[in-house]
TIVO-213145 format. One record per residue (C-alpha): x, y, z. Coordinates in nm, 4 decimals. Layout:
! TIVO-213145
<site X="X" Y="Y" Z="Z"/>
...
This chain:
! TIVO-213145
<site X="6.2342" Y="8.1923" Z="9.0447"/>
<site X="6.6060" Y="8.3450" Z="9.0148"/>
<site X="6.5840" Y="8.3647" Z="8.6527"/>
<site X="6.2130" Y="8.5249" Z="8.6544"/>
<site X="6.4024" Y="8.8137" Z="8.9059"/>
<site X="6.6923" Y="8.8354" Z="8.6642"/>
<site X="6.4947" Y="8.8796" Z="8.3467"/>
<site X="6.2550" Y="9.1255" Z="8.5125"/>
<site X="6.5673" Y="9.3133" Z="8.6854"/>
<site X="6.6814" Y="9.3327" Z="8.2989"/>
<site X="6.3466" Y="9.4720" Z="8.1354"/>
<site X="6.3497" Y="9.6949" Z="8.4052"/>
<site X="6.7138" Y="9.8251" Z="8.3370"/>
<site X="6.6057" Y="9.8195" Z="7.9702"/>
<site X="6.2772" Y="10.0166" Z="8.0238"/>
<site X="6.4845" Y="10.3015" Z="8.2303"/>
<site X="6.7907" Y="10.3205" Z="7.9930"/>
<site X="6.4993" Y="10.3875" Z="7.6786"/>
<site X="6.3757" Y="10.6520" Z="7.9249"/>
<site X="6.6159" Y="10.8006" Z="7.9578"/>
<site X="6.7193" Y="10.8224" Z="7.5861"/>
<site X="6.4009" Y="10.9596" Z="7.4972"/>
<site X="6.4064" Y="11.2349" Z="7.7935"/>
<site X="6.7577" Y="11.3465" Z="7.6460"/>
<site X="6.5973" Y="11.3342" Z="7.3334"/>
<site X="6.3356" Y="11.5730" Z="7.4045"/>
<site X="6.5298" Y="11.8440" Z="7.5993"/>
<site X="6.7628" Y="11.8222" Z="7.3327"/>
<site X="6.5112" Y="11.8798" Z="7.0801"/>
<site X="6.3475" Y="12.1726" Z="7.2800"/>
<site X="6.6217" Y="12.3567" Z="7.3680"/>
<site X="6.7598" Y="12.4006" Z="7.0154"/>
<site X="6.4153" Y="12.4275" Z="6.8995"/>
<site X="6.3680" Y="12.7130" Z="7.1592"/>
<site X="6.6633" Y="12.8755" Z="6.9997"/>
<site X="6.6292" Y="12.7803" Z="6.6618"/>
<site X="6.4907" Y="13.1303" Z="6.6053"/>
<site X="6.7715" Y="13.3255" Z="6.7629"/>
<site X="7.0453" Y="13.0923" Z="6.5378"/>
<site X="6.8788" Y="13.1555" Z="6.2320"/>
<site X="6.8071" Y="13.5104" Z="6.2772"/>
<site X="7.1575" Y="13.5561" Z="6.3367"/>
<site X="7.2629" Y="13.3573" Z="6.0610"/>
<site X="7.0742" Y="13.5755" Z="5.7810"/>
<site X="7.2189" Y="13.8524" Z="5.9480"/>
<site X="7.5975" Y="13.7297" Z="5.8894"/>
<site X="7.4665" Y="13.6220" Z="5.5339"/>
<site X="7.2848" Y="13.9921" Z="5.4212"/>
<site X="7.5624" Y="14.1391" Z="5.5722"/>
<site X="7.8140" Y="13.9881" Z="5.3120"/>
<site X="7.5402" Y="14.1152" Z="5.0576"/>
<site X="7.5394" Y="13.7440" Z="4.9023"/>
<site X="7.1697" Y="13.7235" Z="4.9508"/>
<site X="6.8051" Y="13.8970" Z="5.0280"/>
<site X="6.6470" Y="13.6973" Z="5.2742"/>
<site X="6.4314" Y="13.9793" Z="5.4584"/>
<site X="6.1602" Y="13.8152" Z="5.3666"/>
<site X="6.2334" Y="13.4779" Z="5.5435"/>
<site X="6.1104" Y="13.4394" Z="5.9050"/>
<site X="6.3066" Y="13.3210" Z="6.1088"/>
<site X="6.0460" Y="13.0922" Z="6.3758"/>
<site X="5.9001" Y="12.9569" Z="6.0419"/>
<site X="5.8721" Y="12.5554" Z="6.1110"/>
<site X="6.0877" Y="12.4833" Z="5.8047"/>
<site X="6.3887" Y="12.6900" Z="5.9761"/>
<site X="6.2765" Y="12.5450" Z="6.3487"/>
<site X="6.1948" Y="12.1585" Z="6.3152"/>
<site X="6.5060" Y="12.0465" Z="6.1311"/>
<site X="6.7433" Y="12.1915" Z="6.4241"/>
<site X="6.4674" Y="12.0869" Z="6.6651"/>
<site X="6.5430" Y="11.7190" Z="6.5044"/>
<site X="6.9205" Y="11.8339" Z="6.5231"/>
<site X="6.8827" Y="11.8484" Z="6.8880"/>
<site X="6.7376" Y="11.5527" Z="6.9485"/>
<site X="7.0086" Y="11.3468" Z="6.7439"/>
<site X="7.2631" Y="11.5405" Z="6.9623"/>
<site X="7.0380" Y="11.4665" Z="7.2983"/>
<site X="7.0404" Y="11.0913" Z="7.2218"/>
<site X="7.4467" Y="11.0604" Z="7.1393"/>
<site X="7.4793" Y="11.2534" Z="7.4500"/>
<site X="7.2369" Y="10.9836" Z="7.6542"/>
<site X="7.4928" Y="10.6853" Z="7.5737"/>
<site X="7.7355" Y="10.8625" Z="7.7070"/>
<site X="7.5490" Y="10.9562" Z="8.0452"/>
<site X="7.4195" Y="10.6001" Z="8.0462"/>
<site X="7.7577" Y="10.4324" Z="8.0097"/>
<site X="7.8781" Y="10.6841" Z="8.2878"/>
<site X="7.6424" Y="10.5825" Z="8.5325"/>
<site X="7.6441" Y="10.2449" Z="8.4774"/>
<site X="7.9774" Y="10.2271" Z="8.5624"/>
<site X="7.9145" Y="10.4260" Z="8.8538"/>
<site X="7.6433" Y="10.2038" Z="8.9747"/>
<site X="7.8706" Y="9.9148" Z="8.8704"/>
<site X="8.1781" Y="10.0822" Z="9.1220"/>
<site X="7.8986" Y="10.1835" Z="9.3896"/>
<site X="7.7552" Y="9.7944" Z="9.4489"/>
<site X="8.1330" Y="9.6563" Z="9.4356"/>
<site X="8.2433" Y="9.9492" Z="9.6813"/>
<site X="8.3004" Y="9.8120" Z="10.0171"/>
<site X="8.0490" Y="9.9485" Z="10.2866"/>
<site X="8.3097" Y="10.0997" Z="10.4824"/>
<site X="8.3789" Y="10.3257" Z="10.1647"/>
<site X="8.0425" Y="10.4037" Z="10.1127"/>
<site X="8.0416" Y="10.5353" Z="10.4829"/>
<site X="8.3194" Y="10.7368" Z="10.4718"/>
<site X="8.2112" Y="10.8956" Z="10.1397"/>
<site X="7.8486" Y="10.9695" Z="10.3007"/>
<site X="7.9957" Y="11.1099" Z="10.6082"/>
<site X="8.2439" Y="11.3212" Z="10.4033"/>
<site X="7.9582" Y="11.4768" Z="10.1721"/>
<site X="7.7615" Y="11.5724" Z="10.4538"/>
<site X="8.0618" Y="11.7226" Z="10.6416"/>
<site X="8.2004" Y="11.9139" Z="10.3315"/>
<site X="7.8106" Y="12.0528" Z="10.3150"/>
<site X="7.7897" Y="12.1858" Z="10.6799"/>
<site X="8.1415" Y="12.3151" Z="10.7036"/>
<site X="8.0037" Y="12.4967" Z="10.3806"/>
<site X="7.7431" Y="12.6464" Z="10.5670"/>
<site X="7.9330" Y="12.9454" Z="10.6720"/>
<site X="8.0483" Y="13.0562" Z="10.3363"/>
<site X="7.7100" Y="13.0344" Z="10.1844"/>
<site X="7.5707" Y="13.2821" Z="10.4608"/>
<site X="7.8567" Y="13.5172" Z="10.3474"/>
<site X="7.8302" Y="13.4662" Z="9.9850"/>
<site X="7.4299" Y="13.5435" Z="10.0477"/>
<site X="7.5380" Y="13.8873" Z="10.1926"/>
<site X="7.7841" Y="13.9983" Z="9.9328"/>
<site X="7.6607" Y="14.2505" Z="9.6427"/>
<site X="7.7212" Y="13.9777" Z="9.3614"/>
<site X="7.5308" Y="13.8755" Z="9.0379"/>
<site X="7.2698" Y="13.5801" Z="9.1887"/>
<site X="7.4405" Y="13.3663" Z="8.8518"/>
<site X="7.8038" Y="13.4107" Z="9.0355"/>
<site X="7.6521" Y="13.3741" Z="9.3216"/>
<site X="7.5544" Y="13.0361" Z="9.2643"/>
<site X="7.8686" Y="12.9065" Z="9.0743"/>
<site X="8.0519" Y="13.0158" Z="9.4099"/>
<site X="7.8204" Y="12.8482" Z="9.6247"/>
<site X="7.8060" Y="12.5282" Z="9.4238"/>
<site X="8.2002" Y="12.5554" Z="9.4164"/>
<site X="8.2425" Y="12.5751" Z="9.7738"/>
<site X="8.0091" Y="12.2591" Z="9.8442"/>
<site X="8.2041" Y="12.0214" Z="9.6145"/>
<site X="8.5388" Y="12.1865" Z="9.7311"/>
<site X="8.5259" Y="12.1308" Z="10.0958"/>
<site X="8.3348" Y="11.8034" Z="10.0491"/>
<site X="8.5513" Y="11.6419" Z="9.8328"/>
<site X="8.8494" Y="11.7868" Z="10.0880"/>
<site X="8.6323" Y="11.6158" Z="10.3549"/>
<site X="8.6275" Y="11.2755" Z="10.1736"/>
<site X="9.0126" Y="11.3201" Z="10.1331"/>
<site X="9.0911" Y="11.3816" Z="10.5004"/>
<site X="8.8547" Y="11.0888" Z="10.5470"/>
<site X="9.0178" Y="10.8432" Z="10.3406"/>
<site X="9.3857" Y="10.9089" Z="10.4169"/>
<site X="9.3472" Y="10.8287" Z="10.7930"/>
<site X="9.0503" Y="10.4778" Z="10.7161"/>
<site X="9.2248" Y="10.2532" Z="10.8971"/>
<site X="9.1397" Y="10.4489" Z="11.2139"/>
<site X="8.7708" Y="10.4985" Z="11.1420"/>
<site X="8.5311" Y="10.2920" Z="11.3773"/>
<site X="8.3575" Y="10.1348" Z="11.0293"/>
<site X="8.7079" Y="10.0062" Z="10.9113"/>
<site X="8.8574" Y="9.9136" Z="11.2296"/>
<site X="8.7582" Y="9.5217" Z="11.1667"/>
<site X="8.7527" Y="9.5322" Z="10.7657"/>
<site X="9.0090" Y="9.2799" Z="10.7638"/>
<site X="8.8558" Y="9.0182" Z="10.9876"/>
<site X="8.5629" Y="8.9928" Z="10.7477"/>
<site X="8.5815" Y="8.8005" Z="10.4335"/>
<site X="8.8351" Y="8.9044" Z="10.1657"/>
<site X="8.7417" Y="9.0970" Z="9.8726"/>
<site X="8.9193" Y="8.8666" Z="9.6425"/>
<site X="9.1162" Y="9.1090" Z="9.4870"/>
<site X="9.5097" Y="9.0210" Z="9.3900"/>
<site X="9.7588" Y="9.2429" Z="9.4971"/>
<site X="10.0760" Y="9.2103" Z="9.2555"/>
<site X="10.4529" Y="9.3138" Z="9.3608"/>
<site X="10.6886" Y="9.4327" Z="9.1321"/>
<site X="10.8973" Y="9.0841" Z="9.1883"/>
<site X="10.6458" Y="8.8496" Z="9.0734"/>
<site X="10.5995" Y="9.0952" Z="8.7798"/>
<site X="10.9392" Y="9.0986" Z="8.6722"/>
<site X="10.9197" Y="8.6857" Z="8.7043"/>
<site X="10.6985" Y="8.6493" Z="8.4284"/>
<site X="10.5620" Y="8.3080" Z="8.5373"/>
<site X="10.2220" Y="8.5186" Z="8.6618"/>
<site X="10.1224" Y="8.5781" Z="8.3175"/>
<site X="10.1033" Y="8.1976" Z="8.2584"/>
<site X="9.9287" Y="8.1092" Z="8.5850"/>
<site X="9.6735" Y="8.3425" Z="8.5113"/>
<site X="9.6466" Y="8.2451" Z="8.1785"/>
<site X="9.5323" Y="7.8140" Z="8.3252"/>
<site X="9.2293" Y="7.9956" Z="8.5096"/>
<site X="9.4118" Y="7.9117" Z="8.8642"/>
<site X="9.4663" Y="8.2942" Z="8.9750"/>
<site X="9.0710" Y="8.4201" Z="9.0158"/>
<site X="8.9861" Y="8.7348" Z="9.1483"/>
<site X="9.0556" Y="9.0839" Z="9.0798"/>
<site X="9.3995" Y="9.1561" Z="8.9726"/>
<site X="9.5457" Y="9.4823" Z="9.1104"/>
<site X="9.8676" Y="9.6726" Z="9.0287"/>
<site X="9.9430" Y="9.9684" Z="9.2497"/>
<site X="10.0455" Y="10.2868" Z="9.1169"/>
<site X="10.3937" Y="10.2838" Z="9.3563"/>
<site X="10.4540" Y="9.9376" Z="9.1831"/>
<site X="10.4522" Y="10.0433" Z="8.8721"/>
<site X="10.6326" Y="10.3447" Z="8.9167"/>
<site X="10.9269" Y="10.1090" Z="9.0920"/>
<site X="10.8819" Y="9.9131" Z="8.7678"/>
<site X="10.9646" Y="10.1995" Z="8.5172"/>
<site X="11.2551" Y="10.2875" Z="8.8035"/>
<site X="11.4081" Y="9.9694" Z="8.7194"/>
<site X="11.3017" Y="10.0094" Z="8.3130"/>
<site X="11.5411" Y="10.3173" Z="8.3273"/>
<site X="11.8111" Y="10.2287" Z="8.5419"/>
<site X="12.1817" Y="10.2741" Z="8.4028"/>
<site X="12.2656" Y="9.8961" Z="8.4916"/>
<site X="12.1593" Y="9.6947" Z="8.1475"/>
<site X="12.0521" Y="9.3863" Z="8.3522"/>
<site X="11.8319" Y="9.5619" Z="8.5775"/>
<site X="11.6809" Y="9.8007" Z="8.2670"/>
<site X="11.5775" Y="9.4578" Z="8.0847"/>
<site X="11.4583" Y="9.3066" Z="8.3948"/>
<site X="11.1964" Y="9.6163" Z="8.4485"/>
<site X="11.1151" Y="9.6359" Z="8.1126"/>
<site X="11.0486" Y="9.2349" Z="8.0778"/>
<site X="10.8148" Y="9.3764" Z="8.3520"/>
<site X="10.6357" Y="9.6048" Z="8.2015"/>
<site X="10.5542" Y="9.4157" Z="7.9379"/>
<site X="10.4527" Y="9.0943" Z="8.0625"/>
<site X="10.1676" Y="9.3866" Z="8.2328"/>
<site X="10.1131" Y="9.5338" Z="7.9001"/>
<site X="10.0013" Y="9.1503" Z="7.7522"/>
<site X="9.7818" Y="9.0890" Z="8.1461"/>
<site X="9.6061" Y="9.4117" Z="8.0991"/>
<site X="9.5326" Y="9.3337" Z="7.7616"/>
<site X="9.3904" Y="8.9472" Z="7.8707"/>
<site X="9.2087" Y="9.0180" Z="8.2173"/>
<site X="9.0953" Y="9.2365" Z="8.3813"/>
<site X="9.3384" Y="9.4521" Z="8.5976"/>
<site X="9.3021" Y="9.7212" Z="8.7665"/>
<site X="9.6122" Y="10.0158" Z="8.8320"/>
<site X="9.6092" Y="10.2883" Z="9.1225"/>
<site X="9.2160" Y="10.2492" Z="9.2315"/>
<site X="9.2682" Y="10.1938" Z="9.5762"/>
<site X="9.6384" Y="10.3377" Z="9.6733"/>
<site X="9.4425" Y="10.6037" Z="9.9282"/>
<site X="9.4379" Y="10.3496" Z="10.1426"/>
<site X="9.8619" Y="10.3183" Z="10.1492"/>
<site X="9.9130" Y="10.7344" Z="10.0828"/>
<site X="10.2249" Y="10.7304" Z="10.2745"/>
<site X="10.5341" Y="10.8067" Z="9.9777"/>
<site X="10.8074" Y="10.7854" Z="10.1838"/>
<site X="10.7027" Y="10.4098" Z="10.3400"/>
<site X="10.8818" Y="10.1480" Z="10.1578"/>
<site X="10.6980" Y="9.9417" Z="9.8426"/>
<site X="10.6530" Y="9.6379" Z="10.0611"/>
<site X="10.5125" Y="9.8153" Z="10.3633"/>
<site X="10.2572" Y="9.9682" Z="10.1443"/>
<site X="10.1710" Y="9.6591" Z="10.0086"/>
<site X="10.1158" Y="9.5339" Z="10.3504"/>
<site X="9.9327" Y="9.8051" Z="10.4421"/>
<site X="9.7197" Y="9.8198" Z="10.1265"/>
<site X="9.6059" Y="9.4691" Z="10.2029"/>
<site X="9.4763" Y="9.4842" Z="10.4913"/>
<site X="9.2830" Y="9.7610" Z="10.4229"/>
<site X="9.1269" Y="9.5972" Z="10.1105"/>
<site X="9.1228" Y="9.2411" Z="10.2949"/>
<site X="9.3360" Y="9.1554" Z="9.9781"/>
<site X="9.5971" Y="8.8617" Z="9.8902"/>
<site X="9.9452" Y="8.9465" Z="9.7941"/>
<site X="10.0989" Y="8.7686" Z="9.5141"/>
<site X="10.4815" Y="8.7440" Z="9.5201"/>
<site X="10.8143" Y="8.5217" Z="9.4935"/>
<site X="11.0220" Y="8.7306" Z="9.7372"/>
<site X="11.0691" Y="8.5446" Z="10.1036"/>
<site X="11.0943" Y="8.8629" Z="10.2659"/>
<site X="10.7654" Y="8.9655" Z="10.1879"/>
<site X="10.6041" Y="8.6557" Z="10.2134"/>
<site X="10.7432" Y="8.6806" Z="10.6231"/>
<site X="10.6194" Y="9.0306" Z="10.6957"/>
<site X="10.2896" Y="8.9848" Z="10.5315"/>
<site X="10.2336" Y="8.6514" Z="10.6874"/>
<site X="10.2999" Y="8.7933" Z="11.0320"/>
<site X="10.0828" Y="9.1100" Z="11.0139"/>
<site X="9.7623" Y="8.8342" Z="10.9092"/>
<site X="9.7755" Y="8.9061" Z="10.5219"/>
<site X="9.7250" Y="8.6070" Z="10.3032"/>
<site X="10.0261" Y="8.5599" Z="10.0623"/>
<site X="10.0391" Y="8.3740" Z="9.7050"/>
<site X="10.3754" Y="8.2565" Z="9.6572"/>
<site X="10.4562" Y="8.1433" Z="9.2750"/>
<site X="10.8045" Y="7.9993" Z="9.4407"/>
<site X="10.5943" Y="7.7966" Z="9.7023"/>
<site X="10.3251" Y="7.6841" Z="9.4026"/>
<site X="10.6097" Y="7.6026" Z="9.1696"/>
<site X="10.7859" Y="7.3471" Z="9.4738"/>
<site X="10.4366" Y="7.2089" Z="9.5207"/>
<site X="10.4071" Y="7.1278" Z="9.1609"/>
<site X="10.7153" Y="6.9606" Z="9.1290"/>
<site X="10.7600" Y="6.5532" Z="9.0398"/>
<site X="10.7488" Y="6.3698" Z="9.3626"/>
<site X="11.0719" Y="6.1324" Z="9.3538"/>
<site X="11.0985" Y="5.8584" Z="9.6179"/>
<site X="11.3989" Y="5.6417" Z="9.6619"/>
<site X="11.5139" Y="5.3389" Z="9.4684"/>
<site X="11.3024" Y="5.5026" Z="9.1753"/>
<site X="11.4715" Y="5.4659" Z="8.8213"/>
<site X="11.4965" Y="5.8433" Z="8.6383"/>
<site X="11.5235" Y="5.7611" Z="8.2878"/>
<site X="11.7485" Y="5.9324" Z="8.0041"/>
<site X="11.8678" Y="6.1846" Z="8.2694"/>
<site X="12.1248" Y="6.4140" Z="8.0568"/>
<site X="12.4293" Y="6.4792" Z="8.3234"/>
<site X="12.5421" Y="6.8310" Z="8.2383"/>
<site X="12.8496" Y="6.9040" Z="8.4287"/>
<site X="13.0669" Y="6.7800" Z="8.7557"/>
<site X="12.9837" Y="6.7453" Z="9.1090"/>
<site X="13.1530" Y="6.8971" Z="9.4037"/>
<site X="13.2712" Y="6.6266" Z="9.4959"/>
<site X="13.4998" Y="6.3755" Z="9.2954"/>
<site X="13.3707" Y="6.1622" Z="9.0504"/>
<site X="13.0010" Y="6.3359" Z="9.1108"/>
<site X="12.7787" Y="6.4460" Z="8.8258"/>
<site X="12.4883" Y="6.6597" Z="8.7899"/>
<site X="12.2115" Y="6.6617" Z="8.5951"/>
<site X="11.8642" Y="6.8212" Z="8.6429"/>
<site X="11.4370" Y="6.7349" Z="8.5857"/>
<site X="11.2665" Y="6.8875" Z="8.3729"/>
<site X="11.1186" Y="7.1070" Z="8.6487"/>
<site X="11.4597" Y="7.2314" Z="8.7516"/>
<site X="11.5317" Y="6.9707" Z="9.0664"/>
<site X="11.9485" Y="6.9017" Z="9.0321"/>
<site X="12.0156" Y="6.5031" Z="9.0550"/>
<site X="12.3669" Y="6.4260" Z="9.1982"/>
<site X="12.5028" Y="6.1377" Z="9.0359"/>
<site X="12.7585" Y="5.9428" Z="9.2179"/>
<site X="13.0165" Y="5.8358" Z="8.9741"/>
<site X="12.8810" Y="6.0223" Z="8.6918"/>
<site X="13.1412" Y="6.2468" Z="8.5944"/>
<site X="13.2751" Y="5.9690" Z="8.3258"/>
<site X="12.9515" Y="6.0216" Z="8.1506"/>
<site X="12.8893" Y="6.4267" Z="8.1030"/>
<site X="12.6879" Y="6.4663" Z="7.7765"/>
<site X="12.5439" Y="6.1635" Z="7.7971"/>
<site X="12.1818" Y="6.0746" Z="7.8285"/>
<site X="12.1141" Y="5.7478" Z="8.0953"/>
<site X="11.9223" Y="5.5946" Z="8.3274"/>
<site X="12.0280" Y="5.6429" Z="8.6912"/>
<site X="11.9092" Y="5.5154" Z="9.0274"/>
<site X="11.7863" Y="5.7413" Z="9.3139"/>
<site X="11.9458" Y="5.6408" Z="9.6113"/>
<site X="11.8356" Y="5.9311" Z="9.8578"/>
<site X="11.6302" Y="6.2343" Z="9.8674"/>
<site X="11.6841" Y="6.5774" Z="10.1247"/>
<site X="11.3860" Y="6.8548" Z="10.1291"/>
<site X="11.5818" Y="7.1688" Z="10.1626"/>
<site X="11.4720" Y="7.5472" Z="10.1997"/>
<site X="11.5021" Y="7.5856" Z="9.8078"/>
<site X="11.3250" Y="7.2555" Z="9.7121"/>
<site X="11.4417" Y="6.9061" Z="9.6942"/>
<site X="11.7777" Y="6.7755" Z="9.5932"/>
<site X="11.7952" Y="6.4312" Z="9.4931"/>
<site X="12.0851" Y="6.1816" Z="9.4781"/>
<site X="12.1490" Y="5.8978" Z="9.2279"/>
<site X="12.3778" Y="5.6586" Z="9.1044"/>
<site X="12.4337" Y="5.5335" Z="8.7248"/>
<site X="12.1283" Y="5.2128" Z="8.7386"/>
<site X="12.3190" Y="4.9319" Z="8.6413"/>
<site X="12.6452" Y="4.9827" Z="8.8974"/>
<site X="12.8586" Y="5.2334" Z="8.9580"/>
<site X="13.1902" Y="5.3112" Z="8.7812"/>
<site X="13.4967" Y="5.2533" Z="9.0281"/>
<site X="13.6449" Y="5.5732" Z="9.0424"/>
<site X="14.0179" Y="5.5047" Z="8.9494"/>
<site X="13.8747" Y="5.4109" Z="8.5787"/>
<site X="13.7415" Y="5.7711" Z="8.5953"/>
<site X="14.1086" Y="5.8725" Z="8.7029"/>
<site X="14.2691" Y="5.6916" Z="8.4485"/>
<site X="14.0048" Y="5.8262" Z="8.1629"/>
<site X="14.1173" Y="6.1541" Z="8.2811"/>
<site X="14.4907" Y="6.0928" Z="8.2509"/>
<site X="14.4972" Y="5.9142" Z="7.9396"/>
<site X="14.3400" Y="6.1998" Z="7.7981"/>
């Protein structure tokens, strides 16, 4: 039953987009057939006046002179109908995927813009003008004050009586990326596995912090914003993203980035995507759903338990304390190895002996498997060399 709606919704769509191809056609082909006439009557006159030829016998509103720019016109009529057909689609496309709160405030601004337009038109009506000006000023005035109306609207929608529970409903599913996590990189990648879905939104303030950073003086931070801007170069390229849409609903410049983002949110009902803690806090407190790549990256990581053998562990470098070595997973977890400073550079199996969940992640503790080296033989390795 789904599919017979879908495939009739289609023919339907079909049957008004050839419609409207052939109306274009046709007033394109009777408007420059309705001044085919005037074109090529002015046409012999620039060519007789140059003396190159006598055409005074050729009439102009003959059919051979009118029906091949009638057909000119209707060539021109039907490139023009993609265009308008593309347009609206995407309109119609934007309209169905606008939230209903927007299309209430856009409704109510229209009509508002058209009756504070009311008392200009009565003027305009009085004044001694050409009825053509006359209507270009009227028409003016309308879109004008309704498009300042919509304006006004937007810029204070959090306070509007459709939008006072937007965020309460369900979210919109749309992905709100910070400049951090976009400077990180690893968001191109999850995105790339299919685990990120949703909408994927960059906000114009974002990326303007991003080419802050791109220019900055300091070389570090001028890679760092750069690395950023390209890693969005390669996720507009591969999904789809969109930049600046819906910043009306943060228009305050001088608020910070992150209060924006906040703000922007919750007006959308959106989820914020970002490794920075401080964020994560403010966001979580105000009721805004956060995506943390640090907290997804921890989650992911190999779950040791004690007494567990990790095998050809590489120990990189000391310990803080003596006789310690360290060596880390492939995931990045450090292993303290007790009595492993004797064996830097060197690729073994060691025992875990004791694992501590910290703030940052896990740090586990080991010891060489097979028993540990006393430490004055580490002493006198150290001496003798």
């Amino acid at each position: 039953m789904n599919r017979r709606v879908r495939l009739s919704g289609i023919g339907f769509a079909q049957g008004v987009r050839f419609l409207t191809v052939l109306l274009f056609v046709a007033l394109g082909a009777a408007i420059l057939g309705w001044l085919a006439p005037v074109m090529v009557r002015g046409l012999y006159d620039l060519v007789t006046a140059r003396h190159l030829v006598d055409m005074s016998q050729t009439r102009p509103d003959s059919a051979a002179n009118v029906i091949p720019i009638a057909l000119l016109g209707g060539i021109l009529g039907a490139l023009i109908s993609k265009r308008v057909i593309r347009s609206s689609e995407r309109l119609a496309h934007a309209w169905e995927r606008m939230d209903p709160g927007d299309k209430v405030t856009y409704f109510v601004g229209v009509f508002a813009g058209l009756i504070i337009s009311v008392p200009s038109i009565l003027i305009f009506q009085a004044l001694n003008v050409d009825s053509v000006y006359r209507v270009l000023l009227i028409l003016g005035v309308n879109v004008g004050l309704a498009s300042l109306s919509i304006y006004v609207l937007q810029s204070i929608a959090e306070f509007l009586p459709w939008n006072r529970n937007k965020t309460r409903g369900k979210r919109s599913g749309i992905k709100l990326l910070d400049t951090n996590v976009i400077i990180d990189g690893r968001i191109y990648d999850v995105a790339r596995t299919g685990f990120l879905e949703g909408q994927l939104y960059v906000p114009n303030f974002v990326l303007e912090e991003l080419q802050y950073i791109a220019d900055s003086h300091d070389p570090l931070r001028r890679q760092r914003g750069r690395r950023g801007l390209e890693v969005l170069k390669h996720m507009q390229a591969d999904f789809p993203m969109e930049v600046g849409t819906y910043d009306r609903f943060a228009p305050d410049p001088n608020e910070e980035v992150d209060a924006r983002l906040v703000r922007l949110a919750r007006a959308l009902g959106a989820d914020i995507v970002t490794n920075d803690f401080n964020l994560n806090r403010v966001a979580t407190l105000q009721d805004v759903r956060v995506m943390s790549l640090n907290d997804l990256a921890m989650a992911l990581r190999t779950n040791i338990l004690p007494q567990e053998t990790l095998q050809s562990l590489k120990i990189i470098r000391e310990g803080n304390q003596l006789g310690q070595g360290v060596g880390y997973l492939e995931d990045g977890t450090m292993v303290v190895v007790e009595n492993g400073q004797a064996h830097i550079g060197e690729s073994m199996d060691v025992l875990v002996t004791q694992v501590i969940q910290t703030e940052r992640g896990k740090m586990i503790f080991a010891e060489v498997d097979g028993g540990p080296a006393p430490v004055f033989e580490t002493r006198r390795r150290r001496n003798s060399r």
